[in-house]
C-alpha positions, 0 to 999 in steps of 0.5 A: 308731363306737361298735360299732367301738370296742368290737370294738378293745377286744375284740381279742386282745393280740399274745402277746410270744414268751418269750425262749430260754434258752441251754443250756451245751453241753457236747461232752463225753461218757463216749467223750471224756474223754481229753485232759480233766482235773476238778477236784472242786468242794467244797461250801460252807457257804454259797454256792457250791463250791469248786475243791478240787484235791487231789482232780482227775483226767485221762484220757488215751489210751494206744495206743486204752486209756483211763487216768486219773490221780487223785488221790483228795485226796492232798497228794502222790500220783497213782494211775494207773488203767486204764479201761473204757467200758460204756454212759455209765459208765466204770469206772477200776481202779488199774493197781498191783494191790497184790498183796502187800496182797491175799497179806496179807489171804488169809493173815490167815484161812489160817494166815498162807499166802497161795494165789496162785491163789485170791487171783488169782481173787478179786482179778482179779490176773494169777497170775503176779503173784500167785505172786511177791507170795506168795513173798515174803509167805510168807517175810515172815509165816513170820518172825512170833511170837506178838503179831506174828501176831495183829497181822498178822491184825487188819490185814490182814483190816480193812474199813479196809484200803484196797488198791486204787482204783477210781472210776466216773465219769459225764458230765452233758450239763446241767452239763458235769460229770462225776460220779464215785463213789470207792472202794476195794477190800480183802480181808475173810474171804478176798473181794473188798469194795468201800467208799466211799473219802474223796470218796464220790460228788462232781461235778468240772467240767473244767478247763485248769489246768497242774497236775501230774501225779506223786506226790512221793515225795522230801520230804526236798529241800525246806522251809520255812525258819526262821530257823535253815533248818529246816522250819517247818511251820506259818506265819502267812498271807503271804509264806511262804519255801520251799526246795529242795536236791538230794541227793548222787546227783542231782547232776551234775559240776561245771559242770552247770546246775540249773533248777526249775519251781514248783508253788504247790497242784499249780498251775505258778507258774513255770518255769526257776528257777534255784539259788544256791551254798549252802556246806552243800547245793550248789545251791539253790533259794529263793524266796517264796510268797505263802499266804492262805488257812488251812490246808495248802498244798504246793509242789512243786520240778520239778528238771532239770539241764543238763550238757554241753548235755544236759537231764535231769530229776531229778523232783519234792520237795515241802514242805507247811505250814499257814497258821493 
């Protein structure tokens, strides 16, 4: 018995098998990005990061080419880029070749005389887009004088002056995030650079937020209105009004009906709003939006008008303010 109790006592524990730990899988990779928008995750000082959607970017596919749209932590414009896929990297340039920016920046080293072919060969611009940015560049610095041309010089012909985006951009299959590295290109002593734009190399994670996706370009129809209806544009954290008009060229005849969607920080709050009459602007657009957090914060009017029966869209103005 004794023998017995000893060799039980001797017997190996069963080994408890450790359990798995599930990996997120992520079925997106650098040949899918199209139809997938990200939004940069902002590092905190403590804790973890924040969404920070003034800088996001979609991809989409247009006619088998992919495209982007980014934003590159602009409050109010979209930059569209066109996209190449070479291995795991794709690689976006701006679509807007900025060829009077580039013309400048030759001229500024050249005499004031911008050569469309050589900056068609170092920035990689069609020549015949080149060739028009030059005429009228040409025409334009012919027209300057003495401290004008010096200035002209100095601006042009900055590591400062950003002309063109360009971003890569990476997926990691651990996190299911992408990683893209922000830049920009300009033209110093007659060539080609490329720096480091605001983001430098930053993690964005996907989204399926309703954000929207064009500059505004029309900041004159909308404000936040005080007591006197003029733009107020820092505000204490709260319920905060905001306003939108149309000016006279958008306006339809009498009888049309104008409706707007809200964007409350590139986020869709509401659709379909509709105007009162406004004895000084016509149609009117108001409406409170609640704002906490401190700092800047833009909202966007999508106007659209319907006359006839027939829809039509007038297209984005947009008011920003800052919460202190």
């Amino acid at each position: 018995m004794f023998v017995l109790l000893v060799l039980a006592c001797d017997m190996p524990t069963p080994q408890t098998a450790e359990p798995e730990v599930t990996k997120p899988k992520c079925d997106v990779d650098v040949t899918k990005l199209a139809g997938t928008q990200w939004v940069y995750q902002a590092p905190q000082p403590v804790g973890p990061s924040k969404p920070e959607p003034a800088a996001r970017v979609r991809f989409r596919d247009e006619g088998g080419a992919l495209k982007a749209d980014y934003t590159a932590g602009s409050s109010s414009d979209v930059f569209k880029y066109d996209c190449a896929l070479e291995g795991k990297v794709a690689t976006c340039l701006e679509s807007e070749p900025h060829a009077e920016a580039f013309c400048k920046a030759w001229a500024a080293v050249h005499d004031g005389v911008c050569d469309p072919a050589a900056v068609s060969t170092a920035a990689g611009i069609p020549l015949d887009v080149a060739t028009k940015a030059a005429e009228s560049v040409n025409a334009e610095l012919k027209k300057l004088k003495g401290d004008e041309i010096a200035q002209q010089r100095k601006s042009d012909n900055s590591p400062g002056n950003k002309m063109r985006g360009k971003f890569r951009v990476a997926v990691d299959p651990g996190t299911c995030e992408v990683t893209l590295q922000d830049k920009y290109q300009t033209m110093v002593d007659g060539k080609l650079n490329e720096y480091e734009n605001v983001l430098g190399s930053a993690k964005f994670a996907q989204v399926d937020t309703e954000y929207t996706w064009e500059s505004c370009k029309d900041a004159d129809s909308a404000w936040s209105p005080g007591p006197d209806d003029t733009h107020v544009p820092v505000q204490p954290g709260g319920a905060v009004k905001f306003s939108a008009i149309l000016q006279k060229d958008q306006k339809g005849a009498e009888g049309c009906i104008y409706t707007a969607d809200l964007y409350k920080d590139w986020v869709k709050q509401q659709s379909e709003m509709t105007t009162t009459e406004d004895a000084k602007f016509g149609p009117r657009w108001d409406t409170t939006v609640t704002l906490a957090e401190k700092g800047k914060h833009v909202i966007y009017f999508d106007r659209y008008k319907t006359c006839e029966g027939k829809r039509e869209r007038i297209g984005n103005t947009c008011a920003m303010v800052r919460v202190e």
